[in-house]
Backbone as CSV, one residue per row, in Angstrom:
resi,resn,N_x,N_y,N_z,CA_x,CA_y,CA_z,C_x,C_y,C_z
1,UNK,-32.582,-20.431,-23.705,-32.160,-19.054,-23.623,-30.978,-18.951,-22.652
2,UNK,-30.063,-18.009,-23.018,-28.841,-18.030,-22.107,-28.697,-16.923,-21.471
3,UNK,-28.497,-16.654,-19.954,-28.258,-15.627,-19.342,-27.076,-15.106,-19.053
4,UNK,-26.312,-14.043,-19.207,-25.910,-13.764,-19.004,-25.290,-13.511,-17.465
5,UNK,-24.635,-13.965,-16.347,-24.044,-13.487,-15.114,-23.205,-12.746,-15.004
6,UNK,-23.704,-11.339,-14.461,-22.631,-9.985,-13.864,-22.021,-10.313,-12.982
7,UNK,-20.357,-10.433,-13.431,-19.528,-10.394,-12.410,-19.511,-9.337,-11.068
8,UNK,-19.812,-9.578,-10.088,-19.559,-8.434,-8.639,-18.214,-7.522,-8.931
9,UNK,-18.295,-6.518,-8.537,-17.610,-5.299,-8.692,-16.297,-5.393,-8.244
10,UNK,-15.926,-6.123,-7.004,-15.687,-6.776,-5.831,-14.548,-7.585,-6.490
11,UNK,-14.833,-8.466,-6.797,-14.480,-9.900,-7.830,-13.573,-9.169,-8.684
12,UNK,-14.011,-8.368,-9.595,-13.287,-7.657,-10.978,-12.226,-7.308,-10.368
13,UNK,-12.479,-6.137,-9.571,-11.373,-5.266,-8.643,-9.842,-6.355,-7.996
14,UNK,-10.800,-7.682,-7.465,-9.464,-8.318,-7.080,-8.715,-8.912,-8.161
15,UNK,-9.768,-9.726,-8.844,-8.813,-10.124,-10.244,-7.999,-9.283,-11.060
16,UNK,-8.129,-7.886,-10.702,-7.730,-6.934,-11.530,-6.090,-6.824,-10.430
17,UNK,-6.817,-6.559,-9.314,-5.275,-6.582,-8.450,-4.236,-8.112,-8.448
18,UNK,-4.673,-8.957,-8.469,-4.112,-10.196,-8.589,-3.145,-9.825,-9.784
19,UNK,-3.535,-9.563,-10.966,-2.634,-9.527,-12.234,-1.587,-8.171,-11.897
20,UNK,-2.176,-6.817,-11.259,-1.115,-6.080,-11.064,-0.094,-6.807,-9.948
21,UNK,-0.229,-7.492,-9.240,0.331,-8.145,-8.130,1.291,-9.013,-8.861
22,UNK,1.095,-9.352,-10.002,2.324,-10.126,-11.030,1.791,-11.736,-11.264
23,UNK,0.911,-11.904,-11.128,-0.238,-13.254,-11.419,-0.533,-13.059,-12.924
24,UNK,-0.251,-14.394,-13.907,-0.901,-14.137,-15.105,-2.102,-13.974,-15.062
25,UNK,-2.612,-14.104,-16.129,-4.203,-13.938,-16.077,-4.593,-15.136,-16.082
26,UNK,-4.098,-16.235,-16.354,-4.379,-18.131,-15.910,-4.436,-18.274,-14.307
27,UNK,-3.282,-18.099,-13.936,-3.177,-17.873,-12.433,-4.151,-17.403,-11.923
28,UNK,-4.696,-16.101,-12.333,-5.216,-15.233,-11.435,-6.843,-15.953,-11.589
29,UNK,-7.197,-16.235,-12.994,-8.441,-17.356,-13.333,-8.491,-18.101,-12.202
30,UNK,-7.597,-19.351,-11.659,-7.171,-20.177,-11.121,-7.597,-19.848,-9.487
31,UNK,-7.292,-18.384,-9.353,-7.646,-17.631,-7.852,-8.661,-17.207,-7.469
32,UNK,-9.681,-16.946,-8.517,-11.077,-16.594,-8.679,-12.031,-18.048,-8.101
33,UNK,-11.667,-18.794,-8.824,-12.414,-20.040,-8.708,-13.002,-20.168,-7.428
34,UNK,-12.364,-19.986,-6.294,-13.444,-20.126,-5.062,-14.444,-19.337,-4.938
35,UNK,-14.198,-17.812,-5.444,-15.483,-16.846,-5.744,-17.007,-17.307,-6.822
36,UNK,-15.585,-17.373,-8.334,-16.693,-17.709,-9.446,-15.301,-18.105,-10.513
37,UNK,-16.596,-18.547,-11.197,-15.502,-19.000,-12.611,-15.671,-18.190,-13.615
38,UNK,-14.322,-17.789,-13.691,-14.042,-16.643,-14.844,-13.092,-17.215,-16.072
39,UNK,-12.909,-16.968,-17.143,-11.953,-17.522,-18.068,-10.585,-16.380,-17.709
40,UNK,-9.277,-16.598,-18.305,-8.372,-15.603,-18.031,-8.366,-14.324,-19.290
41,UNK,-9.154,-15.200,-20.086,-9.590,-14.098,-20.919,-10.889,-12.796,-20.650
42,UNK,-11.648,-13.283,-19.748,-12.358,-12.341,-18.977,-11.596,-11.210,-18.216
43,UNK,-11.129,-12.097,-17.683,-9.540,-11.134,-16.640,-9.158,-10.333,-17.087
44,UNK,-8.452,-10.744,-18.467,-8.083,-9.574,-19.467,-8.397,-8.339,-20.265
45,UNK,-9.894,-8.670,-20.198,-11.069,-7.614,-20.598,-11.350,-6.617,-19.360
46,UNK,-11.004,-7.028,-18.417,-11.613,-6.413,-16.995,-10.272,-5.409,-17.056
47,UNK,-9.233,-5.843,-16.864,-7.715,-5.016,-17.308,-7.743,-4.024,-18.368
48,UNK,-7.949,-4.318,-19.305,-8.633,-3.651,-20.450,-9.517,-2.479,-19.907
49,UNK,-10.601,-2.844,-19.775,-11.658,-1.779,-19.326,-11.878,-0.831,-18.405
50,UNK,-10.934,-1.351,-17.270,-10.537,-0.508,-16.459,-9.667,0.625,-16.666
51,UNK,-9.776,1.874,-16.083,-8.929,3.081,-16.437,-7.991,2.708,-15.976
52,UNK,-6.459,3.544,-16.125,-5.540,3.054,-15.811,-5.187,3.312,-13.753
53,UNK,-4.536,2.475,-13.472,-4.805,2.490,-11.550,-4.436,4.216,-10.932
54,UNK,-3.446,4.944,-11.977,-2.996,5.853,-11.228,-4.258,6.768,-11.692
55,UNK,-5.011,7.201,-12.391,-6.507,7.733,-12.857,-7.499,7.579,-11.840
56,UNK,-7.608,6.128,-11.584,-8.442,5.602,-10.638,-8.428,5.973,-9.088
57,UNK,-7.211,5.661,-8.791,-7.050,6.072,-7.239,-5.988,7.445,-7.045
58,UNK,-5.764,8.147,-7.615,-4.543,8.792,-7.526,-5.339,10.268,-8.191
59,UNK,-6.674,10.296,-8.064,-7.471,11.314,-8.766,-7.227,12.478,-8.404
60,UNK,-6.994,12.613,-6.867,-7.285,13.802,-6.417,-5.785,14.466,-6.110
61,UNK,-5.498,15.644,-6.194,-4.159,16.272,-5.562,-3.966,16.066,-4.687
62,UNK,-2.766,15.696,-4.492,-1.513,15.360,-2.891,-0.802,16.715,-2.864
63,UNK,-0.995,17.168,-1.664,-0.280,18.698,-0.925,0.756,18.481,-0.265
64,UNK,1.237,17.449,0.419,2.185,17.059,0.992,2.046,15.642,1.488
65,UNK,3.643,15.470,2.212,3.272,14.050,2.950,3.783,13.952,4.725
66,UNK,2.948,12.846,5.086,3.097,13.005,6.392,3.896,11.937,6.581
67,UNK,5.143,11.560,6.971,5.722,10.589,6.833,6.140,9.797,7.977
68,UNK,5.929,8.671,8.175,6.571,7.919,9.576,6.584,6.173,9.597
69,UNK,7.399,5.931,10.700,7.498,4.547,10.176,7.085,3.594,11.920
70,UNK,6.680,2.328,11.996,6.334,2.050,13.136,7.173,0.532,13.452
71,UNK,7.463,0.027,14.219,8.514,-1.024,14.108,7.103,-2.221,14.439
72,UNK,6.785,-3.203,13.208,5.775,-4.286,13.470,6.818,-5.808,14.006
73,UNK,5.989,-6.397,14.648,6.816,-7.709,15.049,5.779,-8.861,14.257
74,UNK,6.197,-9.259,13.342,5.456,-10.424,12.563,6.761,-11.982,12.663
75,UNK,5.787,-12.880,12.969,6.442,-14.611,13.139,8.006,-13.702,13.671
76,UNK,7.747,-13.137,15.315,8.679,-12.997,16.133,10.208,-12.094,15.584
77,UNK,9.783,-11.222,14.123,11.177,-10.820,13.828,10.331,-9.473,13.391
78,UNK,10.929,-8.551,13.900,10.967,-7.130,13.468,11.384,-6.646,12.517
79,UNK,10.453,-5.995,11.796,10.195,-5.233,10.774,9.666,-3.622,10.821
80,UNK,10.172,-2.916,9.594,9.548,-1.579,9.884,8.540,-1.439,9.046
81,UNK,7.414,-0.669,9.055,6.472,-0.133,8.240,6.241,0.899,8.002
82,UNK,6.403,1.749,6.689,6.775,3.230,6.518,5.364,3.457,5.987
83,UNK,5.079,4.211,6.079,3.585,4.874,5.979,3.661,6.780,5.682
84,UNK,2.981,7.083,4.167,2.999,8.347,3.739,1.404,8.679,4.316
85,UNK,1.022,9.050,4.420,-0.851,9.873,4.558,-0.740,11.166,4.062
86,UNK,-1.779,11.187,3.573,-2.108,12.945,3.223,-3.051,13.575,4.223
87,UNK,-2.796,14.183,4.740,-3.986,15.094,5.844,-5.152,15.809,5.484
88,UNK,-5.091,16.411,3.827,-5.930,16.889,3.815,-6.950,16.202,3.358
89,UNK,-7.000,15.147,2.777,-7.671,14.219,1.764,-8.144,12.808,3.339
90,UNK,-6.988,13.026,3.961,-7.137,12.073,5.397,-7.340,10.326,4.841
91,UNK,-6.202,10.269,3.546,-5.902,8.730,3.151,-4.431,8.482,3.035
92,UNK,-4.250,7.452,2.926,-2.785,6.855,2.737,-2.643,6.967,1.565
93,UNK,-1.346,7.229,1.233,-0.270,7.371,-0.262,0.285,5.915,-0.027
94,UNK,0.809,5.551,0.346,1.812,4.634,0.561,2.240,3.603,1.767
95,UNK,2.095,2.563,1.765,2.837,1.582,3.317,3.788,0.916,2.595
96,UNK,4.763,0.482,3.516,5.814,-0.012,2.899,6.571,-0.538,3.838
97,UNK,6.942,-2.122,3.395,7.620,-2.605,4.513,8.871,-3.057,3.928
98,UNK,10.128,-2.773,5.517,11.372,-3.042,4.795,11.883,-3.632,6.537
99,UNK,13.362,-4.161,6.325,13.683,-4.657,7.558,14.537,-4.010,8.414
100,UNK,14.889,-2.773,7.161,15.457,-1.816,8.369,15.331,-0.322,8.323
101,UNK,15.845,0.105,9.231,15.478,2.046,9.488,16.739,2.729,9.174
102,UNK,16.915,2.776,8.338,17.640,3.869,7.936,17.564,5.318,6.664
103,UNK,18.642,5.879,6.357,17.891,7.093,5.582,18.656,6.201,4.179
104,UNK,19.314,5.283,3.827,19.170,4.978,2.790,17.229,3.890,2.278
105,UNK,16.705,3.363,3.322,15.442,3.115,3.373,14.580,4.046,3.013
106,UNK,14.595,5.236,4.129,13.446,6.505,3.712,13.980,6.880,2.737
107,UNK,15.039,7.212,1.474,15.433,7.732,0.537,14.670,7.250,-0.659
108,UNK,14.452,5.714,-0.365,13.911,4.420,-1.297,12.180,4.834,-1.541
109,UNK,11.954,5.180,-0.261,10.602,5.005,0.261,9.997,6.589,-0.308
110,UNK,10.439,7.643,-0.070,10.488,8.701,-0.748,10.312,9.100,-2.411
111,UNK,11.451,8.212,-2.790,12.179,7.935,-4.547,10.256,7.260,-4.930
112,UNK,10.249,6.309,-4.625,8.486,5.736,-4.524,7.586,6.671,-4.601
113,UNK,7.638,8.154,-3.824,6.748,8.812,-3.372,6.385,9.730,-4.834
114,UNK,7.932,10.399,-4.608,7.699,11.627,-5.817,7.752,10.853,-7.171
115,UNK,7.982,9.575,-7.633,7.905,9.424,-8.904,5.956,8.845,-9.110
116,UNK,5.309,8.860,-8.053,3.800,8.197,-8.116,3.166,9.796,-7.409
117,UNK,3.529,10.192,-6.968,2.725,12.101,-6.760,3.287,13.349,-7.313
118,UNK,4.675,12.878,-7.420,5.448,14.171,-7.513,5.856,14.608,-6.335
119,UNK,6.538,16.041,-6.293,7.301,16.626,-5.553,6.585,17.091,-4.480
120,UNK,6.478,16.724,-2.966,5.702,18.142,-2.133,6.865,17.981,-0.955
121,UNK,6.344,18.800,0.059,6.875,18.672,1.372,6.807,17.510,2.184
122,UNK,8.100,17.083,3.151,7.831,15.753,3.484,8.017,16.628,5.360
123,UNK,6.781,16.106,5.862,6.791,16.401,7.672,6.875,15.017,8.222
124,UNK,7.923,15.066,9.260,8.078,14.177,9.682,7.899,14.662,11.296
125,UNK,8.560,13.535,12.068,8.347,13.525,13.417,9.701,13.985,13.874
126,UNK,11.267,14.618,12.846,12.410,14.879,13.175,13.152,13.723,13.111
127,UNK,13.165,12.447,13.104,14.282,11.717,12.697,15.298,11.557,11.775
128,UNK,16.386,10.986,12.530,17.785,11.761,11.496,17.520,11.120,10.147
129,UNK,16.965,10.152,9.371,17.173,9.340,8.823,16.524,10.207,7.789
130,UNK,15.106,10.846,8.300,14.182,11.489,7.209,14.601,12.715,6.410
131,UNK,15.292,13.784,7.317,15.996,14.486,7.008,17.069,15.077,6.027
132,UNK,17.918,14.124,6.068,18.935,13.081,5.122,18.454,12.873,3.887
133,UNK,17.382,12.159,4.006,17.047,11.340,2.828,16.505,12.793,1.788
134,UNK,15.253,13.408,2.869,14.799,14.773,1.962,16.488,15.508,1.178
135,UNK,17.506,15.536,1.926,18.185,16.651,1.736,19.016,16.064,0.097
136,UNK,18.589,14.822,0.156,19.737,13.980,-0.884,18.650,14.196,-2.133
137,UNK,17.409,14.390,-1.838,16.817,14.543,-2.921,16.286,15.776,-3.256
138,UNK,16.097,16.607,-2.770,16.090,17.773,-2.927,14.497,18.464,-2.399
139,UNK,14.024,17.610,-1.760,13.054,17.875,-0.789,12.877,18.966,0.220
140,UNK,12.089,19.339,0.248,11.466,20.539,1.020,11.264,19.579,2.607
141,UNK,11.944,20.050,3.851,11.271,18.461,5.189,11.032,19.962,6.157
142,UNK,10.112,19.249,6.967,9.430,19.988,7.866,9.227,19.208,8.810
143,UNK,8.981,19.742,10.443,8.804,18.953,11.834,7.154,19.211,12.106
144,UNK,6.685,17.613,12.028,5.198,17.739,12.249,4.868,18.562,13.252
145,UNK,3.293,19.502,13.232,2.848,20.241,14.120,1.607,19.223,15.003
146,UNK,1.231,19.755,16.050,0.460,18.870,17.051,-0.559,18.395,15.911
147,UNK,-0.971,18.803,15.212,-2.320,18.123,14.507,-2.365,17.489,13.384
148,UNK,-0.965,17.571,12.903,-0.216,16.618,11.833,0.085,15.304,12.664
149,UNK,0.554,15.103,13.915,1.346,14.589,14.159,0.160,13.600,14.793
150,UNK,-1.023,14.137,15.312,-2.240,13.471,15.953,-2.541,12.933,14.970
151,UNK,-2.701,12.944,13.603,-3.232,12.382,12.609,-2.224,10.812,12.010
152,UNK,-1.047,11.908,11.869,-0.204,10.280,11.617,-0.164,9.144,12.548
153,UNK,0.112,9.505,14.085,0.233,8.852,15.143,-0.917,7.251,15.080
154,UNK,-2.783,8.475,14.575,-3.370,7.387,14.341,-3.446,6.517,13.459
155,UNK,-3.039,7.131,12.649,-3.044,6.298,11.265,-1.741,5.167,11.309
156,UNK,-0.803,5.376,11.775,0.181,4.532,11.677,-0.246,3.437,12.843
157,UNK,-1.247,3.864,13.960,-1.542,2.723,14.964,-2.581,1.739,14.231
158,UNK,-3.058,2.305,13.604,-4.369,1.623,12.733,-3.598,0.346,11.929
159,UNK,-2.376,0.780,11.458,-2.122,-0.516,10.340,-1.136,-1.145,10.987
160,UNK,-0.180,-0.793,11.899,0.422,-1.505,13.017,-0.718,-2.487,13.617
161,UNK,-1.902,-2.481,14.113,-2.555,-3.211,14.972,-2.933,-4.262,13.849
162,UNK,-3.336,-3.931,12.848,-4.243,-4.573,11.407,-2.877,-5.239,11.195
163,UNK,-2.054,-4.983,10.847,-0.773,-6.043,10.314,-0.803,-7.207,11.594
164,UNK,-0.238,-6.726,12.578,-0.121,-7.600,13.489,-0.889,-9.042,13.972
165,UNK,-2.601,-8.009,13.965,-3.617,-9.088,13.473,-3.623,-9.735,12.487
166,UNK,-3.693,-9.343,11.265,-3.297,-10.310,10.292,-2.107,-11.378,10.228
167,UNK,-0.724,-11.535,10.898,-0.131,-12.227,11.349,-0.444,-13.447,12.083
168,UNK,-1.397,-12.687,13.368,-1.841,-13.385,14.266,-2.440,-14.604,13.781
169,UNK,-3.887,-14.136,12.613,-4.704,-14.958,11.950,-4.514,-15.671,10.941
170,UNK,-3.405,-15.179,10.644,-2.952,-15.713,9.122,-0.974,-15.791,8.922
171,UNK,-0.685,-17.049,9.627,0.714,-16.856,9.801,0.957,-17.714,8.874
172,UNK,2.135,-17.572,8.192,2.805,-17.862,7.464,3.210,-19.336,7.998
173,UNK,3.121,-20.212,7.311,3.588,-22.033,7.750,4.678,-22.489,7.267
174,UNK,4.960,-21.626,5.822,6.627,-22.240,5.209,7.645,-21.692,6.429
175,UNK,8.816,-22.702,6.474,9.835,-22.650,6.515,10.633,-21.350,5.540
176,UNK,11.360,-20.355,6.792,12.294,-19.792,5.805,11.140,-18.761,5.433
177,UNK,10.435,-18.146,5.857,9.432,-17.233,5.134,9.979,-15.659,5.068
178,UNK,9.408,-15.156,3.991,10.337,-14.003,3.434,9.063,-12.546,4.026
179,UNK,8.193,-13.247,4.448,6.896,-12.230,4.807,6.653,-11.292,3.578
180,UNK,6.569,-12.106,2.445,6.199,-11.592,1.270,4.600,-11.572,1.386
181,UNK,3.856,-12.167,2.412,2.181,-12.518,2.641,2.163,-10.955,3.661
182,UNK,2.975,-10.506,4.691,2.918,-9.679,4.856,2.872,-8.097,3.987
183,UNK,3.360,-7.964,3.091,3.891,-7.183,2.001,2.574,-6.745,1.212
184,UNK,2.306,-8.424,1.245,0.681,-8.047,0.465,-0.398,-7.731,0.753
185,UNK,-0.407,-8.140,2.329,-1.183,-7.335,2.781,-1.511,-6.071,2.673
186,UNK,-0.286,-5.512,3.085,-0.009,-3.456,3.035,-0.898,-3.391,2.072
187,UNK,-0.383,-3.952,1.020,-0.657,-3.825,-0.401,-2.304,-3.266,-0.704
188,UNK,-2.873,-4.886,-0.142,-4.425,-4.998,-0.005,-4.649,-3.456,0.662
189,UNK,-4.308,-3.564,1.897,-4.669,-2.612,2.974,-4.959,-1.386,2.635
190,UNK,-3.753,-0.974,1.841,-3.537,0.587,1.287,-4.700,0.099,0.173
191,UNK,-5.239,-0.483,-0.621,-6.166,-0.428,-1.661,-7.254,-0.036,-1.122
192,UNK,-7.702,-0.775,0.127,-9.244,-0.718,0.501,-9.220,0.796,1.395
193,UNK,-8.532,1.453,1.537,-8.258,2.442,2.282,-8.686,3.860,1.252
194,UNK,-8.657,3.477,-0.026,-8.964,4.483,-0.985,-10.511,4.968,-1.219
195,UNK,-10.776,6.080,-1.311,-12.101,6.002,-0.783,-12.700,5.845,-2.554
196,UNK,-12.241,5.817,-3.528,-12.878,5.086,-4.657,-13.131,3.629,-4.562
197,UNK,-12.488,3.201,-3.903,-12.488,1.368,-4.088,-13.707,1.335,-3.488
């Protein structure tokens, strides 16, 4: 008699992110293996069956965004990390890492925003860069109030400390590294941060 084994929820979810991450479904087979052994045709059924990601995590209405960026130091070279949150929902929209601060950056980072929520108000902390960027797109910008600003403050210390640690624990060994392992992190980070996952 043959039993059947239920894949963990867990398992699906990453194999499922592995392939959005740009991993075939061989590859991503290939990445499972220390968990469990899956065929890449399993993979593909799990892709399949799943609703589509913006359904899944993107369920609830976004009212605005809280926008700010924090300067991380990973393998000794500075980087910025732009970070959207929603206040009322009290989750992240978006992290995003780039190597520099400017309003052609927040313009980028923005362009990201409204084509995955749409249009709302962007509050910032007043930097020239944010400003700019709202005005080029036709954005509504506003200067965070004390309890906007208490909220981003923490939230942006939260994944500043978590990146950093992850650096710490998990540094990059190639030569020449593009901190594309950093990148994916966010990536991860902002996933498990969703309160569906």
């Amino acid at each position: 008699m043959i039993f059947r084994e239920r894949t963990p929820i867990c398992i699906v979810l990453y194999g499922v992110y592995l392939v959005f991450e740009g991993l075939s479904f061989r590859a991503a087979s290939r990445a499972l293996e220390f968990f469990t052994r899956r065929s890449h045709v399993s993979i593909w059924r799990w892709v399949q069956a799943l609703p589509p990601l913006e359904r899944l995590f993107l369920a609830r209405r976004v009212r605005c965004f809280l926008v700010d960026e924090t300067m991380v130091k990973v393998r000794g070279v500075e980087g910025w990390v732009w970070v959207a949150y929603e206040p009322y929902q009290r989750r992240f929209l978006e992290l995003w890492f780039s190597w520099l601060r400017s309003s052609m950056t927040a313009e980028a980072f923005l362009r990201q925003l409204i084509k995955r929520y749409g249009r709302h108000p962007v509050y910032t902390d007043g930097a020239s860069w944010c400003p700019e960027a709202c005005r080029s797109l036709g954005l509504e910008h506003r200067l965070l109030n004390d309890e906007h600003r208490s909220l981003i403050e923490r939230a942006i210390q939260a994944v500043k400390d978590r990146t950093e640690a992850f650096d710490d624990n998990h540094p990059c060994r190639r030569s020449g590294c593009n901190l594309n392992h950093v990148k994916n992190w966010l990536r991860l980070f902002n996933l498990h941060q969703q309160s569906e996952y």
